[in-house]
Residue, then its C-alpha position, 0 to 999 in steps of 0.5 A: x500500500x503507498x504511504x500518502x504524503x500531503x493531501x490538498x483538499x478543497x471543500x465548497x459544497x455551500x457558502x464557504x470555499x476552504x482549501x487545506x493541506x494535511x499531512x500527519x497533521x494539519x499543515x495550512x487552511x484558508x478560506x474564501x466565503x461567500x457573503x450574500x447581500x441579502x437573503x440567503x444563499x443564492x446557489x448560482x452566486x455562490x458558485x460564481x464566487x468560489x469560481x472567481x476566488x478559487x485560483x486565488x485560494x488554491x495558489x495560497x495553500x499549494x506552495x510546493x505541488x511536487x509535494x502534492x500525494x492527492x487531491x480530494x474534494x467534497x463531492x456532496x451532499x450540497x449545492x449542485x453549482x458549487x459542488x461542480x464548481x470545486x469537482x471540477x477544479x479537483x480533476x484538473x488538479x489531479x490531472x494536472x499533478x498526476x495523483x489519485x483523486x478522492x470524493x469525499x462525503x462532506x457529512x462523515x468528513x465533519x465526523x472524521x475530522x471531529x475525531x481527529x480534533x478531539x480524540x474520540x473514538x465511538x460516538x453518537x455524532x450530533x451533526x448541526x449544520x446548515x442543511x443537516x440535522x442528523x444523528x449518526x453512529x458507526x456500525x459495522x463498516x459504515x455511519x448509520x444515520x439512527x434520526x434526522x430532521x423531516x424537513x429542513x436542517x437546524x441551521x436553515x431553521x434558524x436562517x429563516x427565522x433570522x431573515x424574517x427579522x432581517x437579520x444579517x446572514x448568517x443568523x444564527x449568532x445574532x439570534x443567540x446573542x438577542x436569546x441572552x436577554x429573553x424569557x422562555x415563551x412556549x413554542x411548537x416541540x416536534x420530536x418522532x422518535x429518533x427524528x425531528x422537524x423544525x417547520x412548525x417552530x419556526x413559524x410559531x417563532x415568526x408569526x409570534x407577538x411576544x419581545x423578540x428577545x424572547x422569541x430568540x431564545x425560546x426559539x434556541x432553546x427548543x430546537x436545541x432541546x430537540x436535538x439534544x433529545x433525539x440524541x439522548x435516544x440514540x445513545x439509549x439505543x445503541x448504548x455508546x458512551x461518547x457524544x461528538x457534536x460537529x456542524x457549523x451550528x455546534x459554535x452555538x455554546x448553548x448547544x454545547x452546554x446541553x450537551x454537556x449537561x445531558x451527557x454528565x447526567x448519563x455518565x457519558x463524555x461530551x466531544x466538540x471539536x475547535x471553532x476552525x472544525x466545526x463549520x464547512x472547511x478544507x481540512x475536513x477534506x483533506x484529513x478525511x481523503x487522506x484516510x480514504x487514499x491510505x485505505x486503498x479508495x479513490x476515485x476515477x475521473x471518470x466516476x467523480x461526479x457530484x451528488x448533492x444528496x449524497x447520504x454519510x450511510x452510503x460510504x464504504x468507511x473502509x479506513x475504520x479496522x475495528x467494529x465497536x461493541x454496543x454497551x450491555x443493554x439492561x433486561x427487565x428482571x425483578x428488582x432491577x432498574x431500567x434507564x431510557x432516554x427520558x425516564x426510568x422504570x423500576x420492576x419489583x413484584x410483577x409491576x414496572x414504574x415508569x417515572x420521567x426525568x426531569x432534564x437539566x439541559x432543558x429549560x424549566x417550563x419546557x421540561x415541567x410541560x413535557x413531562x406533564x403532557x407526555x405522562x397524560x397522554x402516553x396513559x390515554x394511548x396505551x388505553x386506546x391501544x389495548x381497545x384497539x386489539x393491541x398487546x400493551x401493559x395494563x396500568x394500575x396507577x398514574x401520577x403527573x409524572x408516573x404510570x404504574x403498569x404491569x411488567x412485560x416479561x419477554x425479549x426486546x424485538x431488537x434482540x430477536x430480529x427474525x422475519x416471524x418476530x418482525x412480521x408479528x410486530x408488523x400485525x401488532x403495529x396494523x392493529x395501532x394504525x387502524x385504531x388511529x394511533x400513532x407511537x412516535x418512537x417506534x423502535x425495536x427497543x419499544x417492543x417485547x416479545x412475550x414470554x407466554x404467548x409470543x405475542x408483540x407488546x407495545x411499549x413507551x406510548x410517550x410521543x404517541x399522538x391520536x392521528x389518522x394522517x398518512x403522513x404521520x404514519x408514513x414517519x411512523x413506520x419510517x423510524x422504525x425502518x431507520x432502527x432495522x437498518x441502523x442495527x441489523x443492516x446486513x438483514x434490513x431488506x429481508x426484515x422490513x419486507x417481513x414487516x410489511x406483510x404482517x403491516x398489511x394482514x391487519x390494515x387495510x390503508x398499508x400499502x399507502x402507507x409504505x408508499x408515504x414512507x418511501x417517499x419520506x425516504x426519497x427526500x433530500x434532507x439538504x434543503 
């Protein structure tokens, strides 16, 4: 295998044209970014900048060319013009320099140069940029996206908001600068399980009478409070003990401190790279390239098209030689305890407690309203579940933040991953659609396999909501085909379409439904 020497690497996927050379370490990083002067990103201008400055950058950082062992460049996720604007130059670099070439994905290169910077080795990634919100950790030979936003990412989120104020770009400083003087005021929360939308907060926000100051910060504080949420989940489900935020938006040091906070509470350490890792920038590109190359990946000029909705579990990380070991996951035995990612259950004599937390990274009110709501709502469910012909736990008691029930004996599905347990799932989730029920956290870690009966009980109705929408079934159905691929990727296909038979033998509306969610699938979460 050749040994690589410095690697020129050129990210421009949006706003930011970066170049940087890497070797053992980092050796030079410019930038060049583009200002609009009004509004947001304009794609074409975009790219008719990074093609002005691109000689400019690149003559900055290419000091010594015989030096040069490879050229690698951010072949996507991002804006088509820029993306073929910086493709381009690459080629002709490569070419011209007669050295391999490497398209990187922008997305896993956040994740990899994260690493690098902080030292972490196995975590559950919180990747908050402009275009993407997206939960992400390693799993047998690729970045498993475990949840992600369904409609626009955190940092567009916050740029609309910010335009509709018309705060200079980009706005999210602005926005946490102006939240520093505000009071909480209570905003649309949108979690579905390890999956998360920003649309509806964000016109609450806009269309809000309240102080501006305090629309800023509630407006920060709930979208971060989501993302830190759907995180905390993740960690629970694959049982990684490390959280790595990377993106443009980690700057935000509100975010950081959630973070923080949540992982002190789980015993988890917190990773955030340095300010000049965190947005889009070359070295991101290079550092990652030169893993590729030194693995034995590149790419042919002839296979170096841009993809801009290239997706980080479509990469092949080959330069990764160990698989790491989930945690130990607790089974439910009398006389243990359970820690989920919002409450904790005890078991003792045949009943399981299930008392929520209250979250410190969240703001008070916040968690007192979320708590409350989900406990309501979650006993009136599972009681419309168990009408509606679905297995659930029969409660004895419930408080303002407690529900006793009954403890379900059995095997978490997501240790039994076969086609009859799958499709048995399949039925049970068919009898909670028709009976106009969504779960909102469908994961194979919310259903147990019966020890008596075999039968799938349904378990953790606290994002379930009343519905007869396809599109929220549609979601529905979407989380739990994200948690298949996520933790059984080798058997997905196989797995999801023994679901879908046992879906469709107890609901007329599946193959709708299964329409919507591939549809759901298809969409391009760079917005």
């Amino acid at each position: 295998m050749p040994v690589f020497g410095q690697i020129l690497g050129i990210e421009g996927t949006a706003w930011n044209l970066s170049a940087a050379l890497f070797d053992r370490d980092l050796i030079a990083l410019v930038s060049r970014p583009y200002s609009p002067a009004t509004g947001g990103i304009h794609p074409r201008e975009a790219a008719q900048h990074h093609a002005s400055v691109m000689k400019e950058l690149i003559g900055s950082v290419l000091t010594e060319p015989d030096k040069i062992t490879g050229i690698a460049f951010s072949q996507g996720p991002g804006l088509g013009p820029c993306l073929r604007t910086v493709a381009t130059a690459a080629r002709s670099l490569a070419l011209a320099l007669e050295v391999p070439l490497v398209g990187v994905n922008h997305c896993v290169a956040h994740i990899e140069i994260g690493c690098f910077a902080t030292g972490c080795r196995d975590p559950i990634v919180l990747y908050a940029s402009g275009a993407n919100t997206q939960v992400i950790g390693y799993l047998n030979g690729r970045y498993r996206i475990f949840g992600e936003t369904l409609d626009i990412g955190i940092g567009n989120a916050l740029d609309k908001f910010a335009r509709s104020k018309n705060f200079p770009h980009p706005g999210g400083p602005i926005i946490e600068m102006q939240g520093k003087q505000g009071q909480y005021i209570e905003l649309p929360y949108t979690v579905k399980g390890m999956d998360l939308a920003f649309s509806g907060l964000v016109s609450a926000a806009k269309d809000s009478k309240a102080p501006l100051p305090d629309v800023c910060y509630s407006l920060q504080e709930t979208a971060f409070a989501m993302c830190v949420e759907v995180t905390e989940r993740a960690m629970s489900l694959a049982g990684k003990n490390e959280v790595l935020l990377v993106g443009g938006v980690g700057a935000n040091r509100r975010l950081q401190e959630m973070l923080r906070i949540m992982c002190e509470e789980r015993g988890a350490r917190f990773f955030v790279p340095e300010q000049k890792y965190l947005g889009d920038n070359g070295a991101m590109i290079a550092y990652t390239g030169k893993l590729m190359l030194e693995s034995g990946t590149s790419t042919p000029i002839e296979s170096s098209q841009i993809n801009p909705s290239f997706r980080s579990d479509e990469v092949a990380v080959t330069w990764k030689r160990e698989t790491p070991s989930a945690g130990a996951v607790i089974q439910p035995d009398a006389g243990t305890q359970k820690r989920g990612a919002e409450a904790i259950i005890t078991f003792r004599e045949g009943l399981a407690e299930k008392k929520r937390v209250s979250k410190r990274y969240r703001v008070a009110a916040l968690d007192k309203r979320l708590i409350a709501e989900r406990t309501r709502a979650e006993a009136r469910l599972i009681h419309a579940a168990r009408n509606g012909g679905v297995p659930t736990p029969i409660m004895s008691d419930i408080t303002a933040d407690t529900i006793l029930m009954e403890e379900i004996r059995g095997t978490l599905l997501t240790h039994a991953l076969h086609a009859s347990t799958v499709m048995e799932a399949g039925r049970m989730v068919g009898k909670l659609h028709k009976a106009g029920i969504m779960h909102g956290d469908l994961t194979t870690s919310n259903l147990i396999l019966r020890n008596d009966d075999g039968k799938c009980v349904l378990i953790d109705f606290g994002l379930a909501q009343t519905t007869t929408e396809i599109e929220q079934r549609g979601v529905d159905i979407h989380v739990l085909f994200q948690t298949l691929e996520s933790t059984a990727p080798e058997h997905a296909d196989a797995l999801k379409a023994a679901f879908v038979a046992g879906y469709s033998e107890t609901f007329d509306g599946a193959a709708d439904v299964i329409h919507r969610e591939h549809e759901i699938e298809l969409r391009g979460r760079y917005l």
